[in-house]
C-alpha positions, -999 to +999 in steps of 0.1 A: -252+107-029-214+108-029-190+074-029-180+064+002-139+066+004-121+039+007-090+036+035-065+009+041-042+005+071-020-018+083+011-034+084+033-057+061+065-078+077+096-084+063+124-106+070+154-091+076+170-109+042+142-093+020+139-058+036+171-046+012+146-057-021+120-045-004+134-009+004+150-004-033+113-012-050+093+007-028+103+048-042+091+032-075+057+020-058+048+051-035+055+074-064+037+051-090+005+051-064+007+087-059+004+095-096-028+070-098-064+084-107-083+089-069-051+083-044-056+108-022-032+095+007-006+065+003+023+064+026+043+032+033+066+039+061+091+015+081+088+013+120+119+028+132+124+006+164+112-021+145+133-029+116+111-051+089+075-037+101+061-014+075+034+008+085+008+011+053-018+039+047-040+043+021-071+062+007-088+062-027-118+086-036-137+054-040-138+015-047-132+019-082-102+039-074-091+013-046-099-016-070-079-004-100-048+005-072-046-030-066-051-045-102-021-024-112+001-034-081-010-066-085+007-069-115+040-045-109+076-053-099+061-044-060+043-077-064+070-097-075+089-083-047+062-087-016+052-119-028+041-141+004+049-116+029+028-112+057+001-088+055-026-071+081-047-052+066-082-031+078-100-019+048-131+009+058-154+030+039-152+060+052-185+087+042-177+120+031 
């Protein structure tokens, strides 16, 4: 039985006097993700008609994968920069 995948999508707001930090960090953080054992998708895009509202989307091979993805961001510079803004997020398995 194969691992179920594991998706993220959602959106992360920032305030107009953080998007400048926000923008300069995240190059560093999509390319650090991308280069992570099991990311299979990871795009992090910012609504053009909607300046501050970040579009995420994610996918990992599996929960491990997923799991270590966020114990390493977690603890990176992306972290530090984010901190406290607001997040909605839908996490789903998704069967291959």
């Amino acid at each position: 039985m194969t691992m179920p995948r594991i998706q993220l999508r959602g959106t992360l707001t920032v305030p107009a006097d953080r998007i400048e930090a926000v923008a300069k960090a995240l190059p560093l953080h999509i390319q650090l993700t991308r280069a992570e054992p099991g990311c299979l998708h990871f795009d992090v895009t910012e609504d053009p008609s909607n300046p501050g509202l970040f579009s995420v989307d994610e996918l990992f091979v599996d929960q491990s994968a997923f799991d270590a993805h966020q114990l390493r961001a977690g603890q990176s510079d992306w972290a530090s920069v984010t901190q406290g803004l607001p997040r909605d997020y839908t996490i789903t398995e998704i069967s291959t």
